[in-house]
TIBA-801057 format. One line per 5 residues: their letters; for each residue z, x, y of C-alpha. Coordinates in steps of 0.2 Angstrom, whole numbers, plus 5000, padded with zeros to 4 digits. Example, Ala and Ser with C-alpha at 12.3 -4.5 7.8 and 13.67 -1.06 7.14 Angstrom:
<sites>
as	5039:5062:4978 | 5036:5068:4995
</sites>
This chain:
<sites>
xxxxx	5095:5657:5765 | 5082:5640:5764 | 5081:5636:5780 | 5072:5620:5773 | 5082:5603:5777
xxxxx	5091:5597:5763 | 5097:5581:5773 | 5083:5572:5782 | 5087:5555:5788 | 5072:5544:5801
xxxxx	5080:5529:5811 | 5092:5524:5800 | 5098:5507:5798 | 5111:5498:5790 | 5116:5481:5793
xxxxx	5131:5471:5785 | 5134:5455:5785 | 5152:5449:5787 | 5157:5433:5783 | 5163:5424:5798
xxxxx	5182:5419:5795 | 5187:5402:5798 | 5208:5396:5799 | 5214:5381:5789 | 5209:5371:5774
xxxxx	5195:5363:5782 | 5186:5379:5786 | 5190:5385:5770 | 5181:5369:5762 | 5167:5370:5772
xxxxx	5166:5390:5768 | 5161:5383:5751 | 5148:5371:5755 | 5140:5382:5770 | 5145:5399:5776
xxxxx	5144:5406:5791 | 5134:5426:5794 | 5136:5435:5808 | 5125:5451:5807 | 5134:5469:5811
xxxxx	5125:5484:5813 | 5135:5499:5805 | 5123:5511:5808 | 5109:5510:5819 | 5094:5523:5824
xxxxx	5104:5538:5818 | 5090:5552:5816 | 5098:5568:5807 | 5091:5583:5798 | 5103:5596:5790
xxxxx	5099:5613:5782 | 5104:5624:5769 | 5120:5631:5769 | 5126:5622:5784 | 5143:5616:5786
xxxxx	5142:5600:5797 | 5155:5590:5805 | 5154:5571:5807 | 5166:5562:5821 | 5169:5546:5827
xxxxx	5184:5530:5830 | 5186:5520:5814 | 5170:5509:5813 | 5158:5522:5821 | 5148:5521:5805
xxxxx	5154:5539:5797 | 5158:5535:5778 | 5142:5520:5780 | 5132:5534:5783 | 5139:5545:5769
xxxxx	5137:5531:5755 | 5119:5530:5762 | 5116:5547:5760 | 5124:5548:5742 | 5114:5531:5738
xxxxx	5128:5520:5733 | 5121:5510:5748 | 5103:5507:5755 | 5097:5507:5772 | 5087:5491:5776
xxxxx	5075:5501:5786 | 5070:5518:5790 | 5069:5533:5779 | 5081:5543:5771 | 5080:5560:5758
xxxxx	5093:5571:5752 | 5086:5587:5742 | 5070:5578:5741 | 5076:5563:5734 | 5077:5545:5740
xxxxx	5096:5543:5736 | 5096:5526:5731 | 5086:5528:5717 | 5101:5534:5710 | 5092:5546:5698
xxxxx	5100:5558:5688 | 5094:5574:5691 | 5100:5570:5709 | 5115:5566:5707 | 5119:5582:5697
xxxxx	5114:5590:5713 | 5129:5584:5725 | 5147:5577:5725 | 5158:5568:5734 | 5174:5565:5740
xxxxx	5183:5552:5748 | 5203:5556:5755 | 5208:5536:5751 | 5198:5536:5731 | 5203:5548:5720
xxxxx	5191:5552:5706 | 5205:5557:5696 | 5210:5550:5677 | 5229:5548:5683 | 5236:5552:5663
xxxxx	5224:5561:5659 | 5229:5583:5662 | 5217:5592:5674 | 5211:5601:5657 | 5206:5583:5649
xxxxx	5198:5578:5665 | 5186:5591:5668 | 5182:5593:5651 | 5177:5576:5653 | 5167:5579:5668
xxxxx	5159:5594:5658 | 5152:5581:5646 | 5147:5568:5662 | 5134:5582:5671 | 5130:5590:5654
xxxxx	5137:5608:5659 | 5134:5621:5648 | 5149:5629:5640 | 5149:5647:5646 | 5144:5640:5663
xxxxx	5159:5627:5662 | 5171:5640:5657 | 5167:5652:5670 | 5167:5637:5683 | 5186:5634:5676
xxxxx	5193:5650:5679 | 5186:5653:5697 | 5191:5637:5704 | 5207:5636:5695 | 5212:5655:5703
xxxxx	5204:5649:5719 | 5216:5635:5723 | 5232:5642:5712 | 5232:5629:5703 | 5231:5639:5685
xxxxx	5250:5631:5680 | 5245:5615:5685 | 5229:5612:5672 | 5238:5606:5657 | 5250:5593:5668
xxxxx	5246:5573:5672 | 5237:5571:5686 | 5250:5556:5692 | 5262:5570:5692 | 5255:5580:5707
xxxxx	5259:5579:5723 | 5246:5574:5736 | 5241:5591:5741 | 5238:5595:5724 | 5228:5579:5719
xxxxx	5215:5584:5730 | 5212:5603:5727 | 5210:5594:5708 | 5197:5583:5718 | 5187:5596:5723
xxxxx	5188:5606:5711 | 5181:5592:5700 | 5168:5587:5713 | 5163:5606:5713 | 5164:5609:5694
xxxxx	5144:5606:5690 | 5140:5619:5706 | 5132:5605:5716 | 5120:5612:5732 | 5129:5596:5744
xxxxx	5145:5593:5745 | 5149:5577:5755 | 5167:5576:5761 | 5174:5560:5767 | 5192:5563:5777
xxxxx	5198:5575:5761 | 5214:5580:5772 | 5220:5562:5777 | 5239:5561:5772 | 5242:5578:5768
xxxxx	5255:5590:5776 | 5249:5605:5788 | 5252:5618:5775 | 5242:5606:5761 | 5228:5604:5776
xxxxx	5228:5622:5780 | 5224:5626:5763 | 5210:5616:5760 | 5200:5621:5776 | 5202:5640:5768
xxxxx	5194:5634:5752 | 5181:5625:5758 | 5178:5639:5772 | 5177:5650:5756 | 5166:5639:5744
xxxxx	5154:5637:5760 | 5154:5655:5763 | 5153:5662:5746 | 5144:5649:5737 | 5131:5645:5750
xxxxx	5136:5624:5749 | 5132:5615:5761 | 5145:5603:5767 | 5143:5589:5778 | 5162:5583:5783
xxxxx	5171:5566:5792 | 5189:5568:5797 | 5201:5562:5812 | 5208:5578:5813 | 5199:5591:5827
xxxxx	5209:5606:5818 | 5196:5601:5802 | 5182:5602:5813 | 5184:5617:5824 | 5189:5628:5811
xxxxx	5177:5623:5797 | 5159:5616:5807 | 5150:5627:5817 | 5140:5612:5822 | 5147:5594:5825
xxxxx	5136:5576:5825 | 5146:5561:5835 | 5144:5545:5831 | 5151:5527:5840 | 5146:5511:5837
xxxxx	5132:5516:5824 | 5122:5530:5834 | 5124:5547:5837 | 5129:5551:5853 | 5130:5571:5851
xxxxx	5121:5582:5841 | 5125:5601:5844 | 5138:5618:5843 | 5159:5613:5840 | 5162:5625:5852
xxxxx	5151:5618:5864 | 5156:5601:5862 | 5174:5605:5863 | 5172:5616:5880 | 5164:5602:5888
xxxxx	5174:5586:5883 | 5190:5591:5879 | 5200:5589:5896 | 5218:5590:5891 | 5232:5599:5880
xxxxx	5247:5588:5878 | 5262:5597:5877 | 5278:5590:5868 | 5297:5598:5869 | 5313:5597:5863
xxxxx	5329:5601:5869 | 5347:5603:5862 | 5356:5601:5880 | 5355:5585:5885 | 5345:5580:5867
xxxxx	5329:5573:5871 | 5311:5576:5871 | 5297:5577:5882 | 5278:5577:5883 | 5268:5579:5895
xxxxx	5247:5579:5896 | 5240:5593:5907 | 5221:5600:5910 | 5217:5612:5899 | 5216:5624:5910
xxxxx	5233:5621:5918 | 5241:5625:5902 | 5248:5643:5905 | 5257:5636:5919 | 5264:5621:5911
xxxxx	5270:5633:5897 | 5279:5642:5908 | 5288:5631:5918 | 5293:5621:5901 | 5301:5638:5894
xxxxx	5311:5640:5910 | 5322:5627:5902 | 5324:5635:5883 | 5316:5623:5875 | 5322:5619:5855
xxxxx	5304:5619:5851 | 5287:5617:5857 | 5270:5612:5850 | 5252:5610:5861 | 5240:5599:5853
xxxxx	5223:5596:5858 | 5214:5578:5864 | 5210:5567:5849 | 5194:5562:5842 | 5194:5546:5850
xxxxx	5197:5552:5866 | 5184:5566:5866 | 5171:5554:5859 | 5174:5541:5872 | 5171:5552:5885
xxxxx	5154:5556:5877 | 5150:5538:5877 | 5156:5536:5896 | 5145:5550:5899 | 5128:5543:5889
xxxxx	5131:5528:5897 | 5132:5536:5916 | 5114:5544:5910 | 5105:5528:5902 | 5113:5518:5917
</sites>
């Protein structure tokens, strides 16, 4: 495998400006004559190199700076300073022959032509990245058997559930064999059978196609099954850089347990150190629980600890 990195970002800036709201008419009449700017740093000195083959995870609270960071890196936004190349290309020189050489999918914008069939679309798409006919057919047949989705390619794409929109997604995003894949929350919204079924196939396309992957999502299952290594970011800058397993030995603290019962109906949860939870388990089950479930700390709450903790160190 190239060990050269495909993904080399130096200091990275990005810097939005958000026009400053005012209420009432009068603010809004002065809006017209003389707005006001307030500068906001989306992403700020984030330094990251990525490599061949690697399958990356991407965390961090809504507004960290995760899909800013991704638009940079696919070039439909510029940094304002510091440097930035993605398979030896500056992205946002937007140039063809690099753009046939990643894809990208966002979980809230569908790529989709919603009366068009699956067939229709990527035959379209075929034309788009110019992809050879053979080559295209082949593509077809191993994604389509890939996701099960073969009785699905003649039917109208607003006809699908949501689970099955967004194996089309990918399979369209995949379709012209890109080297990166960039995967913006792919699983928000869908269902745990739906979500389990697209960490196999990416697990798959990553394993047997050698595609490097750099993924955002909320959801920590996404990450510790899919990325063996994880980059946090908050307010703008990375704040980890290492292993998943790592990361998830050291800041994640608790297990939160929920049950329900029949007799009297209720439910409980309760949050418990990870490493109490064999005993919490059992003292639950004394009392024949309806059902069970253990889920982990959220993203939020493991990356605020590793915020606490950098500041503790830069203090």
């Amino acid at each position: 495998m190239n060990t050269q990195n495909i993904i080399d970002t130096q200091n990275l800036t990005k810097i939005y400006r958000r026009f400053q709201k005012k209420e009432g008419l009068r603010g809004s009449l002065q809006g017209l004559i003389k707005r006001e700017y307030e500068e906001k740093t989306a992403v700020n000195s984030v330094s990251l190199s990525v490599k061949a083959g690697e399958f990356v995870g991407l965390i961090g609270p809504n507004g960290a700076g995760k899909t800013t960071l991704i638009k940079m890196l696919t070039g439909i936004i510029a940094p304002t300073s510091g440097s930035i190349e993605v398979l030896g290309y500056y992205p946002n020189d937007m140039k063809n022959a690099f753009k046939k050489k990643y894809a990208v999918v966002m979980g809230q914008k569908s790529q989709l032509f919603m009366e068009l069939t699956m067939n229709d679309t990527l035959r379209l798409f075929k034309e788009i990245y110019e992809i050879p006919e053979a080559e295209y057919q082949a593509s077809r047949e191993y994604f389509a058997q890939l996701f099960g989705v073969e009785a699905l390619m003649n039917v109208q794409v607003r006809t699908l559930s949501l689970g099955e929109r967004m194996k089309m997604e990918l399979i369209v995003a995949l379709l012209h064999g890109p080297q990166v894949l960039f995967l913006d929350e792919p699983t928000i919204g869908l269902d745990a059978v739906a979500s389990k079924q697209i960490r196999k196939f990416l697990k798959e396309i990553n394993e047997e196609r050698g595609t490097t992957i750099l993924l955002t999502s909320h959801y920590m299952e996404d990450i510790r099954a899919l990325c063996g290594r994880t980059v946090v970011v908050n307010h703008g800058s990375k704040i980890y850089d290492g292993g998943t397993e790592e990361l998830f030995e050291k800041y994640q603290k608790n297990k939160k347990i929920t049950a329900t019962f029949d007799r009297p109906p209720y439910r409980r949860e309760v949050e418990v150190p990870k490493e109490h939870i064999k005993d919490a388990l059992h003292e639950l089950m004394q009392y024949e629980p309806k059902d069970i479930t253990v889920a982990e700390d959220e993203i939020g709450v493991v990356v605020e600890r590793i915020y606490r903790e950098e500041e503790r160190q830069n203090a």
